[in-house]
C-alpha positions as CSV (number, residue, x, y, z in Angstrom):
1,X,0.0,0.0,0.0
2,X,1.4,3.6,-0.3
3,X,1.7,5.7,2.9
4,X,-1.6,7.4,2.1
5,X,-3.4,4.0,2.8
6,X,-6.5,5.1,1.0
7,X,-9.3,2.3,0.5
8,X,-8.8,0.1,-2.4
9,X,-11.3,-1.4,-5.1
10,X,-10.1,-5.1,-6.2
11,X,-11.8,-6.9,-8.7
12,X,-10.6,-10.3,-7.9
13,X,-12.3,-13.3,-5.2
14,X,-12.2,-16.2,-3.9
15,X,-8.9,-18.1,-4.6
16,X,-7.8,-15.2,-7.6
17,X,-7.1,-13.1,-4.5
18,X,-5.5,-15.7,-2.0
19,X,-3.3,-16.3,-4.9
20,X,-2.1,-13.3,-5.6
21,X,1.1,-12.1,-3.2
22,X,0.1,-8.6,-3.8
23,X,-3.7,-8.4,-2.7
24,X,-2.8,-11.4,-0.4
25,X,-3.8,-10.7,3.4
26,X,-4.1,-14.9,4.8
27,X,-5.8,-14.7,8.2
28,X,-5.4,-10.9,8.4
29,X,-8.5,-10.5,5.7
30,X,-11.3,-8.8,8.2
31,X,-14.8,-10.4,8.0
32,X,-16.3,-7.8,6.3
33,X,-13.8,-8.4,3.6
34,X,-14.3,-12.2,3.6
35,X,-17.9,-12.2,3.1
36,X,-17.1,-9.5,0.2
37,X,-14.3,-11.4,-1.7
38,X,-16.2,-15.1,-0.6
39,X,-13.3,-15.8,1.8
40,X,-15.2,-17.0,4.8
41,X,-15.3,-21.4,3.8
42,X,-11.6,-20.6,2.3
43,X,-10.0,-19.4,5.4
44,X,-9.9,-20.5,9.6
45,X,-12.0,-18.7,11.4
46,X,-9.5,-16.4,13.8
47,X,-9.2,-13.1,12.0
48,X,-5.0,-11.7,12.8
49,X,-3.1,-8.7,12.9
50,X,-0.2,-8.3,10.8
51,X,1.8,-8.3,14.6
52,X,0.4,-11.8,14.9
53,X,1.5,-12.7,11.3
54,X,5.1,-11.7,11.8
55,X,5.2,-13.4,14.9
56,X,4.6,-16.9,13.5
57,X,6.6,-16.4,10.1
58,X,9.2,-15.2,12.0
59,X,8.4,-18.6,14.2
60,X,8.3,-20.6,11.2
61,X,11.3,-18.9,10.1
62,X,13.4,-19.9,13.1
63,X,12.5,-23.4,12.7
64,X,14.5,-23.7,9.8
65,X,18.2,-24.9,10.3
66,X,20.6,-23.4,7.5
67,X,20.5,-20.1,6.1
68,X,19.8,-21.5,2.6
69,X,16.3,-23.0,4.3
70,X,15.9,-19.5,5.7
71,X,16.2,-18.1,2.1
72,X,13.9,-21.1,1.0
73,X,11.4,-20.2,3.4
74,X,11.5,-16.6,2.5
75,X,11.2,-17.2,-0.9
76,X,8.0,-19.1,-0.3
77,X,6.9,-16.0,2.0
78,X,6.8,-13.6,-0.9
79,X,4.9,-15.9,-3.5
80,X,2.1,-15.3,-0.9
81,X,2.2,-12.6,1.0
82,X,3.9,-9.3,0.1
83,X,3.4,-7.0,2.7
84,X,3.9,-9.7,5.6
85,X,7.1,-11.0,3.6
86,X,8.5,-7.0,4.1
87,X,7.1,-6.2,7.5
88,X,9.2,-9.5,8.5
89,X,12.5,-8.2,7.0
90,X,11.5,-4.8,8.2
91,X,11.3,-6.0,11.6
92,X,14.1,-8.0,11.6
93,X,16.4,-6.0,9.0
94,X,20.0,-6.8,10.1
95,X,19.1,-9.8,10.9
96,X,17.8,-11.4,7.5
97,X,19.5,-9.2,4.9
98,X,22.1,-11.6,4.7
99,X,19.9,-14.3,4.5
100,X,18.2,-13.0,1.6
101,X,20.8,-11.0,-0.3
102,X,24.6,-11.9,0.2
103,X,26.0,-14.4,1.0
104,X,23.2,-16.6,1.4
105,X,21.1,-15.7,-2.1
106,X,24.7,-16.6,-3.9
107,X,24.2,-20.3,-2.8
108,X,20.3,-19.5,-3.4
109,X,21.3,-18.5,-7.0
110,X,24.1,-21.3,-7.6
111,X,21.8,-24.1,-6.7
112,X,18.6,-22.2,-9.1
113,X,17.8,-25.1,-11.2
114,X,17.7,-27.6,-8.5
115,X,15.4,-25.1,-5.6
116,X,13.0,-24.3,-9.3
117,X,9.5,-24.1,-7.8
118,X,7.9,-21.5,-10.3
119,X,9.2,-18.7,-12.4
120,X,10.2,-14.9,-11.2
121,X,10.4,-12.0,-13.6
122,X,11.1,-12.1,-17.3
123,X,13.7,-14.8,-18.9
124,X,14.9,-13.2,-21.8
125,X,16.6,-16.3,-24.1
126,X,19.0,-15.5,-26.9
127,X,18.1,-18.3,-28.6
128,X,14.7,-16.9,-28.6
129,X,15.5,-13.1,-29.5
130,X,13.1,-13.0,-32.6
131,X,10.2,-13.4,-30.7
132,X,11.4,-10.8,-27.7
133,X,9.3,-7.9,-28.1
134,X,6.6,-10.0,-27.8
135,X,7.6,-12.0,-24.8
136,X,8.6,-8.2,-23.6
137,X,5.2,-7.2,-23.6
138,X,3.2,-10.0,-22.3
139,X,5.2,-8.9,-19.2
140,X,4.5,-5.3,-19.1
141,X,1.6,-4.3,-21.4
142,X,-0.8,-2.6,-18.8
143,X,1.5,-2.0,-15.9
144,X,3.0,1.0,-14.6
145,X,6.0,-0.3,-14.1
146,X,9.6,2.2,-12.8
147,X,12.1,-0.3,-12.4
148,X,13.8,-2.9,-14.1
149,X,16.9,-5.2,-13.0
150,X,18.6,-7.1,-15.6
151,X,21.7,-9.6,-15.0
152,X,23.7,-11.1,-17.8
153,X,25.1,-13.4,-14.9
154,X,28.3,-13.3,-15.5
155,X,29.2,-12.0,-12.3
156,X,27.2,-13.0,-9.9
157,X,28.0,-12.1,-6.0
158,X,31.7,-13.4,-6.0
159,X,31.1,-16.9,-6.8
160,X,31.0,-15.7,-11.2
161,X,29.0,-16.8,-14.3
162,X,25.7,-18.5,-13.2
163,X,24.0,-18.9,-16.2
164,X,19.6,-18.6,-16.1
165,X,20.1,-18.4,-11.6
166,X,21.2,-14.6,-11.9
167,X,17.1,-14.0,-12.1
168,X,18.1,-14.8,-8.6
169,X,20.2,-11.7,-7.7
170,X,17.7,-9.3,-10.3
171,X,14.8,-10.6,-8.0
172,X,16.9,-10.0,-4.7
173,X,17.7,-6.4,-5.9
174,X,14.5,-5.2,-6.9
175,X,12.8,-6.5,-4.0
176,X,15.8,-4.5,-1.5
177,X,14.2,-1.5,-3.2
178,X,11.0,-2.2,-2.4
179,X,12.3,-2.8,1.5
180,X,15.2,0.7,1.7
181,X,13.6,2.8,-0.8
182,X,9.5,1.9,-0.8
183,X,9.0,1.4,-4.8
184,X,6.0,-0.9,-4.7
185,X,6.9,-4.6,-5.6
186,X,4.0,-4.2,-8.5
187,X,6.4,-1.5,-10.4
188,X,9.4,-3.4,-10.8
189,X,10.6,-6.2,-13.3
190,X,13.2,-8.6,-12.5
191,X,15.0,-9.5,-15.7
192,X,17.6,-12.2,-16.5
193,X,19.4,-12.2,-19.8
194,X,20.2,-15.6,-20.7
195,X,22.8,-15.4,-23.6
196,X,24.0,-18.9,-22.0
197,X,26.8,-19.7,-19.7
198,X,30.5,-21.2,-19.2
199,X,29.5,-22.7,-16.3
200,X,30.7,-26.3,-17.0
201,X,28.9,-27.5,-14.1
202,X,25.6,-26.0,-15.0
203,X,25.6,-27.2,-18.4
204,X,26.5,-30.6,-17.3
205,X,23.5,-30.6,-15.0
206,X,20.8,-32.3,-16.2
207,X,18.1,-30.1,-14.1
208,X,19.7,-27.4,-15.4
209,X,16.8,-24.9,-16.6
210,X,18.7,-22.5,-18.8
211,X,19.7,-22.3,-22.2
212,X,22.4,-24.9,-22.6
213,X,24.9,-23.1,-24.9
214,X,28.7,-21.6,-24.4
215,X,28.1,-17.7,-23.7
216,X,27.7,-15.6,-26.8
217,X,30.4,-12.5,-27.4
218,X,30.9,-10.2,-29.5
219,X,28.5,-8.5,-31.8
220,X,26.0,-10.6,-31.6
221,X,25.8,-10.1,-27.8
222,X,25.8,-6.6,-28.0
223,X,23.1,-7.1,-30.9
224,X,20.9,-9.0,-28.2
225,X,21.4,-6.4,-25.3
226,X,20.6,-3.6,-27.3
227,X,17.5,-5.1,-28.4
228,X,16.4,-5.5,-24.8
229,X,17.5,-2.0,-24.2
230,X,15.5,-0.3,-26.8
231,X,12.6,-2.1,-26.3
232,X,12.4,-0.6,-22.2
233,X,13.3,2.7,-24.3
234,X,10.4,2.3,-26.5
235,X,7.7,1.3,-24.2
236,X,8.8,2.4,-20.6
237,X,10.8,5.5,-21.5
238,X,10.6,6.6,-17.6
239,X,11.7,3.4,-15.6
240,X,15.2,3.0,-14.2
241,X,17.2,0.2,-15.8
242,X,19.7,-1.2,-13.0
243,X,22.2,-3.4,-14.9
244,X,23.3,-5.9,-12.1
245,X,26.4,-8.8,-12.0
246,X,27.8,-7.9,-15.8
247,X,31.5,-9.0,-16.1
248,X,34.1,-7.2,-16.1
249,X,34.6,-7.1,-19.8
250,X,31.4,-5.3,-20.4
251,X,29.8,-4.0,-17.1
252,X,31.6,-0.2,-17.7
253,X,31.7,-0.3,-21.5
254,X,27.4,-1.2,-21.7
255,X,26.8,1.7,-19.2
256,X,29.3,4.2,-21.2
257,X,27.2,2.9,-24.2
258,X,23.7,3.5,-22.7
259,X,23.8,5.9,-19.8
260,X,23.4,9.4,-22.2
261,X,20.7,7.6,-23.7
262,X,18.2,6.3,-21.0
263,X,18.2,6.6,-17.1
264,X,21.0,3.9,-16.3
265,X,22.5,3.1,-13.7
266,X,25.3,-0.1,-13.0
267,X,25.4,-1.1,-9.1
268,X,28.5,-3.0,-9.3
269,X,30.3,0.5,-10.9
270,X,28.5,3.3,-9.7
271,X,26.9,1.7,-6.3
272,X,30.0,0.3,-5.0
273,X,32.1,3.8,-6.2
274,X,29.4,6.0,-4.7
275,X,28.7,4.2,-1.2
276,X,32.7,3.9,-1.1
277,X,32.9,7.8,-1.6
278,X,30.7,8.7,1.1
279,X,32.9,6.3,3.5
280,X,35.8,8.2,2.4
281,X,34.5,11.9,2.5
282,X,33.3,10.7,6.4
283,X,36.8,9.3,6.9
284,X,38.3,12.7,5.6
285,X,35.5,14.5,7.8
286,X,37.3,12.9,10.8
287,X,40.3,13.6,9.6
288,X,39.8,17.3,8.3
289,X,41.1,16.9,5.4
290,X,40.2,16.9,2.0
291,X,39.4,13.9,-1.2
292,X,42.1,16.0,-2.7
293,X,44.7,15.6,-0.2
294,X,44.5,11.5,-0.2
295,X,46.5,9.0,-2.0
296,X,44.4,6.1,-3.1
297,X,45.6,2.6,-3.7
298,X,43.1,0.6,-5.0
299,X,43.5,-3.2,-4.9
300,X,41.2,-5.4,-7.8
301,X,40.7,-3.1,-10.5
302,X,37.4,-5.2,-11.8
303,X,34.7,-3.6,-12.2
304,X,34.1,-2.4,-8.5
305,X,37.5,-1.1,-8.4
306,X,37.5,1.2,-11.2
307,X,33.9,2.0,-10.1
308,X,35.3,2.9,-6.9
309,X,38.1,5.0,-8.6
310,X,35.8,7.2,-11.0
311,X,33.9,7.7,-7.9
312,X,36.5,8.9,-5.7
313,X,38.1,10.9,-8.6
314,X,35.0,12.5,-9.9
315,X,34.4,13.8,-6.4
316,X,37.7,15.1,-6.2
317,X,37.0,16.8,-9.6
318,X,33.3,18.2,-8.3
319,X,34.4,19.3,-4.8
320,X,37.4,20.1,-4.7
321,X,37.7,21.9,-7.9
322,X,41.1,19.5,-8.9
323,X,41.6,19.2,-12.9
324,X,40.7,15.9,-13.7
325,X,44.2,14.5,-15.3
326,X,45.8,15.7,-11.6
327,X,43.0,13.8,-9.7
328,X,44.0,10.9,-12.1
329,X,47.4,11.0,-10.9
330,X,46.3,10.6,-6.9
331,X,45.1,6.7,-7.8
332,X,47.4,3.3,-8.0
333,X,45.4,0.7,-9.5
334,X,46.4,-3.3,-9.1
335,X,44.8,-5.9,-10.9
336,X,45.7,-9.4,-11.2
337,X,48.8,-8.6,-13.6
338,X,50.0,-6.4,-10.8
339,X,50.7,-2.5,-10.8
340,X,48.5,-0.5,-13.3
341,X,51.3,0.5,-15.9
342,X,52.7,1.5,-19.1
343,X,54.8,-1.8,-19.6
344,X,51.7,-4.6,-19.0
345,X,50.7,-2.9,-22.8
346,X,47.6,-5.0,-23.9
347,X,47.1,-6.2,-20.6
348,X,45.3,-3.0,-20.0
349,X,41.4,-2.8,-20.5
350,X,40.7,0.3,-22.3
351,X,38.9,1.6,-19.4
352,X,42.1,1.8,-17.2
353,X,43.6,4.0,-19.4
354,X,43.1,6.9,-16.9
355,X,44.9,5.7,-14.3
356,X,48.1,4.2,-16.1
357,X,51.4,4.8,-14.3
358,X,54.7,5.4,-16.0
359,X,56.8,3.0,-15.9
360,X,59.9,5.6,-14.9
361,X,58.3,6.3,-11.5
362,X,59.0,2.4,-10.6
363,X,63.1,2.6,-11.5
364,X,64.9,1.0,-8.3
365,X,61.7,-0.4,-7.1
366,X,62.4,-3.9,-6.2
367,X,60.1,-7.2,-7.5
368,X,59.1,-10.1,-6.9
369,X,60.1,-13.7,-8.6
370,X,57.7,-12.5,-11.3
371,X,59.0,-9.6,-11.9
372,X,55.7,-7.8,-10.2
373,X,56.1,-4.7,-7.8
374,X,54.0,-6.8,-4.4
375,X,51.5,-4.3,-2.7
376,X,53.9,-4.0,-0.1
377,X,56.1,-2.1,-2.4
378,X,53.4,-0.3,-4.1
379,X,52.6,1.1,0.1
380,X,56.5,1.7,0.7
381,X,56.5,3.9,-2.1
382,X,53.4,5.9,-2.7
383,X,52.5,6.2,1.2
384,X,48.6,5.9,0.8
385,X,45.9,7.5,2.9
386,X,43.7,5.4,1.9
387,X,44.0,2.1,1.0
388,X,41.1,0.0,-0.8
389,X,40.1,-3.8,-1.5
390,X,37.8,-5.6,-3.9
391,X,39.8,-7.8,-4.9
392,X,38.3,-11.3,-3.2
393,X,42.2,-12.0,-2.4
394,X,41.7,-13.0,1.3
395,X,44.0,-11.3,3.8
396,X,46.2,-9.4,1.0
397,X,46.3,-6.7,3.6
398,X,48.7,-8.7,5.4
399,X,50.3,-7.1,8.5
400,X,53.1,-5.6,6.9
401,X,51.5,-4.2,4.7
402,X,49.4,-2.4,6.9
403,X,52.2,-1.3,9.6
404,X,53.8,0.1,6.9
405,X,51.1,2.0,5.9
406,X,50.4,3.4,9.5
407,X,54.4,4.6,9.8
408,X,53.5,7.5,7.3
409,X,49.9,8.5,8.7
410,X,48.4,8.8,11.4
411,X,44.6,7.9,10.5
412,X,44.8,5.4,7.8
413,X,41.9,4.9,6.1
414,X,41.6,1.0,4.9
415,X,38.5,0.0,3.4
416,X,38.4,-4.1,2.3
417,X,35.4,-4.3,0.7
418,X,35.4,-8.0,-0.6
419,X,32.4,-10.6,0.1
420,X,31.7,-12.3,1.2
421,X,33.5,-11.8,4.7
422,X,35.7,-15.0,4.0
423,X,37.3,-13.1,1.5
424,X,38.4,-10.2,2.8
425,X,41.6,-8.6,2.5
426,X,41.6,-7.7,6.5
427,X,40.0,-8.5,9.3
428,X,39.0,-5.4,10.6
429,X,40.0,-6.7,14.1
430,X,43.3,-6.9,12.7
431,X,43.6,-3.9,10.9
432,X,42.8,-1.8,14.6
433,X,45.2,-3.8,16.3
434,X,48.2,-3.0,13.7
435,X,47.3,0.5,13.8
436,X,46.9,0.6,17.7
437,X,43.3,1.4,17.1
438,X,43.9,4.6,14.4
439,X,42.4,3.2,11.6
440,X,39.5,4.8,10.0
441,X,37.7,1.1,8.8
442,X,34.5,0.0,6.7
443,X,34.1,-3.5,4.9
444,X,31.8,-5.0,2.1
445,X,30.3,-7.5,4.9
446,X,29.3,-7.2,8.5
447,X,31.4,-7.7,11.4
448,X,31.6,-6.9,15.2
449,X,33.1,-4.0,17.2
450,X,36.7,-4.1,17.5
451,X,38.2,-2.3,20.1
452,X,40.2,1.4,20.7
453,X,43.4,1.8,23.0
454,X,40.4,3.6,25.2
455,X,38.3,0.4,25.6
456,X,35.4,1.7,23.8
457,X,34.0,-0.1,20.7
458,X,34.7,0.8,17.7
459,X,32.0,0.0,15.3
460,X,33.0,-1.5,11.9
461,X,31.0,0.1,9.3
462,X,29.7,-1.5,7.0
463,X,30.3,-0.5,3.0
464,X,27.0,-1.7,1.6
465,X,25.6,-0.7,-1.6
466,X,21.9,-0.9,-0.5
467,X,22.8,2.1,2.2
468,X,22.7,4.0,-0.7
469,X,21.7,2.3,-4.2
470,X,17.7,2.6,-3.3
471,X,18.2,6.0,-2.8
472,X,19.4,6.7,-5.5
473,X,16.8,4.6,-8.1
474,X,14.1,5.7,-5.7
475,X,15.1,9.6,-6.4
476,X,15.6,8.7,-10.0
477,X,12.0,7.6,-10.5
478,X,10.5,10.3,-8.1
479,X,12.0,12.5,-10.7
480,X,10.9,11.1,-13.9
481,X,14.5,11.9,-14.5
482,X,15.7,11.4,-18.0
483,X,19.0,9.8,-17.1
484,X,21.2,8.8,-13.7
485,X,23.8,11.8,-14.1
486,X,26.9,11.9,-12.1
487,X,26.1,15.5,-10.4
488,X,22.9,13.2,-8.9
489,X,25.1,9.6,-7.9
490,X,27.4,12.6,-5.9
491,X,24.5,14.1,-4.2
492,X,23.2,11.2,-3.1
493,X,26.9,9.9,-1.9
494,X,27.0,13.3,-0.3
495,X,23.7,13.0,1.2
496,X,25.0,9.4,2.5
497,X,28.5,11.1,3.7
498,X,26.6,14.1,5.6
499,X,24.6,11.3,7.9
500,X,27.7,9.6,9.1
501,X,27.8,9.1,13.2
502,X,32.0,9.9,12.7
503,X,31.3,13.3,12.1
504,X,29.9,13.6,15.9
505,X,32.2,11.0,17.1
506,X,35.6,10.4,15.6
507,X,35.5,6.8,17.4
508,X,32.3,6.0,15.6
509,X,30.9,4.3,12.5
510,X,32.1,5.7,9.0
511,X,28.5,5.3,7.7
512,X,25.0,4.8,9.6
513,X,23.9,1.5,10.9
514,X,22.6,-0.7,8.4
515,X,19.2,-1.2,10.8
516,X,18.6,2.9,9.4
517,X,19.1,1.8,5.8
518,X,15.5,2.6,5.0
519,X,15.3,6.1,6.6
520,X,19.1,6.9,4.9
521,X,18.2,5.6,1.8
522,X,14.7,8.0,2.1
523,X,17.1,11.5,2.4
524,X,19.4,9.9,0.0
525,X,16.2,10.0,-2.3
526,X,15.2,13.0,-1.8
527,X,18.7,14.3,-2.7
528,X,18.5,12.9,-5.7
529,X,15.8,14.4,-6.7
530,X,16.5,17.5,-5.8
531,X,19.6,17.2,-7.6
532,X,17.6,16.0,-10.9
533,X,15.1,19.0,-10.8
534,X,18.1,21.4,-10.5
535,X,19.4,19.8,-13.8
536,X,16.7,20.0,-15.6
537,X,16.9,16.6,-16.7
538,X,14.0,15.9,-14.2
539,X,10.2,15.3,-15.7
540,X,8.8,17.4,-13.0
541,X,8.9,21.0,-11.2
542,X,9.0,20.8,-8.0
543,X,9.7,22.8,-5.0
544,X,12.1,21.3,-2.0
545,X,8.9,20.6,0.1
546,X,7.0,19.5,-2.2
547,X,10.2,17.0,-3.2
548,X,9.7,15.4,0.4
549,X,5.5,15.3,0.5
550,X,5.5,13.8,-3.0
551,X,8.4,11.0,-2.0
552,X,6.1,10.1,1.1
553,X,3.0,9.8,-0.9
554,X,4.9,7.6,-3.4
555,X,6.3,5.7,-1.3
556,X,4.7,1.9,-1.0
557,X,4.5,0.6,2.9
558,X,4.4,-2.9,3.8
559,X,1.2,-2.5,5.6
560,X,-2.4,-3.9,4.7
561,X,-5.0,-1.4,3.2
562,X,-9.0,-2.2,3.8
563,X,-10.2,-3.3,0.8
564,X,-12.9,-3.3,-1.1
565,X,-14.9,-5.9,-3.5
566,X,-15.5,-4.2,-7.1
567,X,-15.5,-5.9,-10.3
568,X,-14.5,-3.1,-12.4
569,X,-11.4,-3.0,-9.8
570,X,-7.5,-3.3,-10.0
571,X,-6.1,-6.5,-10.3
């Protein structure tokens, strides 16, 4: 329902409404409404509150033994019941996020064609591309939809290509909007774009439920996703497209392709860049300094990483008023070949180009039996500030490496943002320890307090795209804007930066508790918007105010509405 909970006229009965998740109430339905919509022989007699609901799914829920039966369960909970299936992770947000996103929906998604129960979304099948406008629209002819996620599932959540399962992390996405940023679950498509998979394992499966083919490249790949892309032009020229889990090979180049063209906007680049920037700009905060006065290595330069660094140099650029070639020059990339520079030659993706080092700057520096400059090196020599992972190379932060980092600052800021937690490049525990508790800290994955020289706890924030992401599709589509702009991702990272408990407490969290992530991810929206209407690029005119009372109107609540029985009524 959206927050103005006004009475609603539904045209369905009798099992058409017990069988549809979003009408759905079970045993909340009231009497008057089960003698309306001829509910009263189809359900027990006891009439509940949604309290009462959430009490025995969360019961229910508890009973299950593995996180991947939690997921299963949850799953089940939102074929039948949208607003209790939200209410429940409302009420229990920290607990159950990582039970239904990471890292619990990557075993979901790796084991799709063998937990298959019934479809989510919209498969999109190259082999079946001729007939995809029409499969397009059997989908969305007659909704009023605003969002769409799409996966190519090549990428999927740190465990790589999982063929026709990435509808898993689209469906997981979209529905984290509905939770943070209140887009009704009604409005959005989940997508997955099966062009196949290299997934020996998955094509060897014989339950396998995807197209069983290599994955196509090349033209006739980019042929496919630009028919998919035009057709959500063509007929939805005012939803957000969220393009999820592309590899690394064509997750920047599809969004430099498309964003100009069509509000875009790639989590993995601009999600992980932006959320990282506001956990920077709060570390700087603490440490009154500026982006500009920094020096960033960034370890795993995939597509997070040199999301991450566009980010942090764009902001640079934007508020600090740097030219954007010197900004360039603050960054030291490393990718699996080792040191960003001029001497790896075609071992550079085009999209690293900006942040290629000369080779002359690394005379005298020594190497290692490969004739690679280690990370340890790379620290000796530049002296970062900060000091980034997402490169799912567990404990590359080793303690050298960090000690020698801490010997030319006093606040270092280290940031592993791998997941899941098993893979990260420090334990943040570890991290504090080796810098005697000065280390500015935020990860990809949750993890306890470690602890300051003073005995207080120092909370580990937590670097997570959907403290922010929401936000930003959520102010996108309040706008109507045109496209995702850069100027709006920076206000809405700002927004993020400007709510961080450091900036009241040096000793606290870099970024708000994840338990807030709907409120943040509200303001962040609102920013957004703002940002859009200042633009121009927005499809409305509104005033500040009027920004804020429009949001909360739009906004769709996990809470049930009275209904009302009407034949010429939604469905």
């Amino acid at each position: 329902m959206t927050s103005d909970m006004a009475t609603v006229r539904v045209a369905l009965r009798g099992n058409a409404i017990l069988n549809d998740p979003h009408w759905n109430k079970g045993t909340a339905f009231t009497e008057e409404e089960r003698k309306q919509f001829g509910l009263v022989g189809r359900l027990p007699y006891q009439v509940n509150t949604l309290d009462e609901q959430c009490q025995r799914a969360y019961d229910q829920l508890l009973s299950r033994d593995t996180p991947i039966r939690k997921n299963s369960f949850l799953q089940s909970l939102k074929e039948q019941n949208s607003v209790l299936f939200y209410q429940l992770l409302l009420r229990h947000l920290r607990e159950l996020m990582p039970i239904i996103y990471t890292p619990t929906e990557a075993d979901a998604i790796a084991n799709y064609s063998h937990l298959f129960r019934r479809s989510e979304g919209l498969y999109l099948t190259f082999d079946n591309q001729n007939s995809m406008e029409e499969d397009f629209l059997e989908q969305t002819r007659g909704r009023d939809i605003d969002l769409i996620v799409c996966s190519d599932a090549e990428a999927i959540l740190g465990i790589g290509d999982q063929g026709v399962g990435g509808i898993g992390i689209s469906t997981a996405k979209s529905a984290l909007y509905t939770l943070l940023a209140g887009i009704a679950p009604t409005k959005s498509l989940p997508v997955v774009l099966d062009v196949g998979t290299n997934n020996e394992s998955l094509i060897s499966d014989p339950l396998y439920v995807g197209w069983r083919h290599e994955r196509v490249r090349g033209d006739a790949y980019d042929q496919f996703i630009d028919k998919f892309v035009q057709l959500v032009r063509k007929y939805l020229p005012h939803c957000l497209l969220h393009f999820e889990d592309f590899g690394v090979t064509n997750a920047q180049r599809l969004l430099e392709i498309y964003r100009d063209k069509h509000a875009i906007f790639n989590d993995d680049v601009q999600g992980t860049g932006a959320v990282t920037l506001a956990a920077v700009m709060s570390a700087v905060g603490v440490t009154r300094s500026t982006l500009a006065d920094q020096r960033y290595i960034i370890y795993g330069a995939g597509s997070a990483g040199l999301g991450i660094a566009h980010q942090l140099r764009d902001g640079i650029v934007q508020i600090d008023g740097i030219p954007t070639n010197k900004a360039n020059d603050q960054f030291y990339l490393i990718d699996k070949h080792g040191l960003i520079k001029q001497s790896l030659g075609d071992l550079i993706r085009p999209s690293l180009q900006d942040f290629v080092r000369l080779d002359e700057e690394w005379e005298g520096v020594p190497t290692n039996q490969k004739g690679e400059i280690t990370l340890l090196e790379v620290v000796r020599k530049v002296k970062p500030t900060v000091l980034i992972g997402c490169s799912t190379h567990a404990g590359a932060f080793t303690e050298d490496v960090v000690r020698e980092m801490a010997k030319h600052v006093d606040r270092p800021i280290i940031l592993p943002l791998s997941n899941p937690s098993r893979l990260v490049e420090v334990d943040p525990a570890n991290a504090n320890d080796w810098t005697n508790g000065k280390a500015l800290l935020a990860t990809g994955s949750p993890f306890p307090p470690a602890k300051v020289p003073s005995g207080k706890d120092y909370i580990i924030a937590e670097c997570n795209n959907a403290l922010l992401y929401p936000g930003l599709g959520f102010g996108a589509v309040l706008a109507k804007a045109r496209l995702l702009s850069d100027s709006m991702i920076l206000a809405g990272a700002k927004r993020l930066a400007s709510l961080s408990p450091a900036l009241k407490d040096p000793d606290d969290a870099l970024l708000p508790d994840f338990a807030d992530a709907p409120s943040v991810n509200f303001e962040i929206a609102i920013a957004v918007a703002e940002q859009a209407i200042a633009e121009g690029i927005a499809n409305v005119n509104w005033g500040d105010q009027e920004v804020r009372e429009n949001a909360k109107k739009m906004q769709w609540l996990p809470v049930y509405g009275k209904y009302v029985y009407d034949e010429d009524g939604e469905k």
